[in-house]
C-alpha positions as CSV (number, residue, x, y, z in Angstrom):
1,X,85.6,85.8,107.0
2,X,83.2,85.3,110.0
3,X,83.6,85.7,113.7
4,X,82.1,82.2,113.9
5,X,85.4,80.9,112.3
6,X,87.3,82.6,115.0
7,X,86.9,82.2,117.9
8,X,89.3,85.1,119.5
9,X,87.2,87.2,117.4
10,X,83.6,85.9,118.9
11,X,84.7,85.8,122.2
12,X,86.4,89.2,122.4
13,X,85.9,92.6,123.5
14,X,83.5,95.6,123.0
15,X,85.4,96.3,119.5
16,X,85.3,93.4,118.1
17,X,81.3,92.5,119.2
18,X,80.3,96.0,117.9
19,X,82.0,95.6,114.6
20,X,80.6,92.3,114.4
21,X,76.8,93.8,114.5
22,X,77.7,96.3,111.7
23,X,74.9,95.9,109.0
24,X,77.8,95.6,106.3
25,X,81.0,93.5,106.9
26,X,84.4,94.9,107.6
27,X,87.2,92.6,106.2
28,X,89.6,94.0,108.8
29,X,90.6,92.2,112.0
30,X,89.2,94.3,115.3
31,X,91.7,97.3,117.0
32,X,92.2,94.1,119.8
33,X,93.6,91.7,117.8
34,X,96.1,94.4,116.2
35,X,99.3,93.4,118.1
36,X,98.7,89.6,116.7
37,X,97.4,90.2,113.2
38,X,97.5,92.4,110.4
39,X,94.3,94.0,108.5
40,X,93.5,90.8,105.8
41,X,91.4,91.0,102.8
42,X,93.3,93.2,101.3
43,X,92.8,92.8,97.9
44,X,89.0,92.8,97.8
45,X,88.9,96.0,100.4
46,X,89.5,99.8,99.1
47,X,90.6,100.8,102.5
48,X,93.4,98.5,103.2
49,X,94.3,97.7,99.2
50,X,97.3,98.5,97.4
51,X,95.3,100.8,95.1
52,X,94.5,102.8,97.7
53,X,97.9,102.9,98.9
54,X,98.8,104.0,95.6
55,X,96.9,107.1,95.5
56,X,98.0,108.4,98.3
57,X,101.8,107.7,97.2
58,X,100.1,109.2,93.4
59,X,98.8,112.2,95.3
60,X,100.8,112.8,98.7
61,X,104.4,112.8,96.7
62,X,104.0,115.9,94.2
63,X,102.0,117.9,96.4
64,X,105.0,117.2,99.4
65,X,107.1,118.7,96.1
66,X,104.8,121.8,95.0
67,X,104.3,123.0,98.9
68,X,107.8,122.8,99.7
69,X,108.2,126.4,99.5
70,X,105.0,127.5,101.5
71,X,105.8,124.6,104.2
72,X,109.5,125.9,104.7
73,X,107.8,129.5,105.0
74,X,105.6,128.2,107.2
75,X,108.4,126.7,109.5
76,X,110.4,129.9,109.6
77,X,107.5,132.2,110.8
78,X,106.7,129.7,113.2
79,X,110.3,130.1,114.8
80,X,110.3,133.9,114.4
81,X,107.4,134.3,116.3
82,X,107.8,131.9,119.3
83,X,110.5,129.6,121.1
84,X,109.7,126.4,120.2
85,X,110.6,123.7,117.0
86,X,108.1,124.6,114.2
87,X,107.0,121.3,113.9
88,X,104.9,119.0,117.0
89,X,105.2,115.6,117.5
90,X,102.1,114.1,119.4
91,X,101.6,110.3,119.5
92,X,98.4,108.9,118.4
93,X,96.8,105.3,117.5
94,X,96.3,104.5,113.9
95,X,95.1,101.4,111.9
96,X,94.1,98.4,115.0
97,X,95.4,101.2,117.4
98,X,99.1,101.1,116.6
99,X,100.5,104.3,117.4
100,X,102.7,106.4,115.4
101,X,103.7,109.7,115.5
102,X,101.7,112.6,114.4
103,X,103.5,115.3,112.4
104,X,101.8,119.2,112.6
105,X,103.3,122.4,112.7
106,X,103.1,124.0,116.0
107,X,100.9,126.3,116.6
108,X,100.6,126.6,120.6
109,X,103.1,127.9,123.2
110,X,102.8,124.5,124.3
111,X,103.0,120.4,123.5
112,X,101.2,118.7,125.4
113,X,101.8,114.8,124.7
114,X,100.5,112.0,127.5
115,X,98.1,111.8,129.7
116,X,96.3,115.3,129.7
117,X,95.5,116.7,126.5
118,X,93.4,119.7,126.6
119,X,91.9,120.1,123.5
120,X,92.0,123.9,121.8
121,X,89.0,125.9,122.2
122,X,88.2,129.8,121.0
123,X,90.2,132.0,122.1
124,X,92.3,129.6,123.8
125,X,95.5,131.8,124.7
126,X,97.9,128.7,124.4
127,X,97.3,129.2,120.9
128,X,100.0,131.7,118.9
129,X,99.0,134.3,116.7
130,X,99.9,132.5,113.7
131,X,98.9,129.4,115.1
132,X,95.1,130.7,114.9
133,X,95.6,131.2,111.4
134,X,97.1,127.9,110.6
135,X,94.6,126.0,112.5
136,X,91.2,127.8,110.6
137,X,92.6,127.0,107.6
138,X,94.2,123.7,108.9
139,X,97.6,124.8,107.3
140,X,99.1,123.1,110.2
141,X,97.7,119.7,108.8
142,X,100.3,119.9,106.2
143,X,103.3,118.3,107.3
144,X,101.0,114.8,108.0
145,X,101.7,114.6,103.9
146,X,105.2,112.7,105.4
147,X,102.9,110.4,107.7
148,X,101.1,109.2,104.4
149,X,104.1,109.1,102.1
150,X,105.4,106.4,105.6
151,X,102.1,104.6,105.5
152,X,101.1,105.3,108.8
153,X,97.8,107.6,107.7
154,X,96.0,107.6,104.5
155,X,95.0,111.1,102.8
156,X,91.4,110.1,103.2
157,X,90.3,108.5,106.7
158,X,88.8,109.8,110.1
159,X,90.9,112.1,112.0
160,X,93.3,110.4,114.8
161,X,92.6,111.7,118.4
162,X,95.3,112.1,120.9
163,X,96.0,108.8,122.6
164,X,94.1,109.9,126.1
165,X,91.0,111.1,124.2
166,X,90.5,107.5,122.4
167,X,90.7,106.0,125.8
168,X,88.0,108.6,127.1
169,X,85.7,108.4,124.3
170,X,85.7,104.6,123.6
171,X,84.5,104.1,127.0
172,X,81.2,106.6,126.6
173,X,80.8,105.6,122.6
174,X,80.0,102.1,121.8
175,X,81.3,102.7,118.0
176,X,84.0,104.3,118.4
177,X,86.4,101.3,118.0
178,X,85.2,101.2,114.4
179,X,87.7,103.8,113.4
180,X,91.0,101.7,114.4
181,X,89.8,99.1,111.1
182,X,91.2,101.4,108.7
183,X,94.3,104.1,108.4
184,X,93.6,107.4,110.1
185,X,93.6,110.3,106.9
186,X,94.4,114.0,106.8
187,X,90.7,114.3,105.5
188,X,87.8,112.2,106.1
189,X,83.5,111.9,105.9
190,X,83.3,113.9,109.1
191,X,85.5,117.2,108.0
192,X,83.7,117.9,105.3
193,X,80.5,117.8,106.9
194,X,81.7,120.1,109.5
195,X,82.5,117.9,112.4
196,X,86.5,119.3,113.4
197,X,87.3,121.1,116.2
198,X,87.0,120.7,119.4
199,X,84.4,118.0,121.3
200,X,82.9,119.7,124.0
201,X,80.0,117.1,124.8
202,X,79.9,113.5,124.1
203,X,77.2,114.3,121.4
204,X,79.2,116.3,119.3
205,X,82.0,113.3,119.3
206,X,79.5,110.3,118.8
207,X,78.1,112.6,115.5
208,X,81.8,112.8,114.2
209,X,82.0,109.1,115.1
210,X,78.8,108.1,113.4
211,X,80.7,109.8,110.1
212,X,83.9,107.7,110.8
213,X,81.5,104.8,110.7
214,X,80.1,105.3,107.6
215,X,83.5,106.1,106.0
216,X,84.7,102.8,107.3
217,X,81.7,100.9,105.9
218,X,81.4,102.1,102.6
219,X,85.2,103.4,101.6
220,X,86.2,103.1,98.3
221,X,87.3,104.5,95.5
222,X,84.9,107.2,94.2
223,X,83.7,108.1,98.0
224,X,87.5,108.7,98.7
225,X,87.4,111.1,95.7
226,X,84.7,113.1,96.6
227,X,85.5,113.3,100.0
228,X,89.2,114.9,98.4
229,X,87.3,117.1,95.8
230,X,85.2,119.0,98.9
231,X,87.9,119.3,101.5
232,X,89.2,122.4,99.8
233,X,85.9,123.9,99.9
234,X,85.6,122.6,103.4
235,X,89.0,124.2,104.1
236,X,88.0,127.7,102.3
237,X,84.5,127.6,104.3
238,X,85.9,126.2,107.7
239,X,83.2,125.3,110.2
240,X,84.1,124.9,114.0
241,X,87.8,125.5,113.6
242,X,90.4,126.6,116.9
């Protein structure tokens, strides 16, 4: 489907021009035409197929089952240590910018939700003891396993940024509305390549974004299973982790 057979899509916003000059087509509707459309295509693209839908269930559903134990563990420190639910709640946007809510364990004193987020930094003393550990090793992550079992994030996408950092960063990066075509995962092109953490200059954002891209552009099958085979190894060896 081309933009010249629609004309809301030739005629509309930063998003949808930039994913329109992409060297490779996306068969997803742009993040602005999300509240009037769904993603289409469907069954010739990886990222928004059924297939991939069912390896995440495949995948996402036993190991919810086998990290029961450590997840419930998990929870009970976090109370022990600090007032405070164990898990967080933070809303974000995922596929054409529909937002959902995150699922984490928490790991700061804090929960900051709205229209200041300040994002975790070294030695940032919001952060709780235990919430250091859980965040280097991105044990905190787990609890997103109920977000893909929903269908609101994939296991293998970019990373979701809290609401008020999309709207900061998609005015300064021209392709950063690429992200919103497909489901946001727990794991993506730009984690195992290092790019987590916090984004203290635009630069360091736009390279994770330029990952995102690519992930968007070529997802299928065999890249979403190599990207899952190095994310332990990316976990075990964690670069630029708060």
């Amino acid at each position: 489907m081309s933009t010249h057979s629609l004309p809301f899509l030739a005629s509309g916003g930063a998003i949808s021009e930039a994913i329109a000059q992409l060297p490779s087509a996306i068969d997803f509707l742009p993040a602005d035409a999300a509240y009037s459309f769904s993603p289409v295509n469907s069954d010739r693209s990886w990222a928004s197929s059924g297939a991939k839908r069912g390896l995440d269930l495949i995948l996402a559903l036993p190991l919810l089952v086998l990290l029961a134990p450590l997840m419930a563990a998990i929870a009970l420190l976090i109370r022990l240590e600090s007032k405070g639910p164990a898990l967080f709640r933070q809303t974000r946007n995922g596929i054409c910018e529909r937002p959902f809510q995150i699922l984490k364990f928490r790991t700061m004193h804090v929960a900051e939700d709205g229209a200041e987020v300040v994002q975790a930094r070294a030695s940032d003393p919001r952060i709780t003891r235990l919430g250091r550990f859980l965040r280097r090793y991105s044990l905190d992550e787990l609890p997103q396993l109920f977000n893909v079992v929903s269908g609101e994030m994939s296991l293998v996408g970019p990373r979701p940024h809290a609401q008020v950092h999309d709207t900061h960063y998609q005015g300064l990066i021209a392709a950063y509305g690429h992200r919103f075509a497909v489901k946001p995962g727990m794991t993506g092109w730009a984690q195992i390549h290092g790019h987590r953490g916090p984004t203290p200059t635009v630069a360091v954002m736009a390279a994770r974004i330029r990952h995102d891209v690519f992930y968007v552009r070529e997802a299928g099958l065999l890249l979403d299973l190599k990207i899952l085979l190095r994310t332990p190894l990316a976990i075990v060896l964690p670069r630029n982790a708060v």
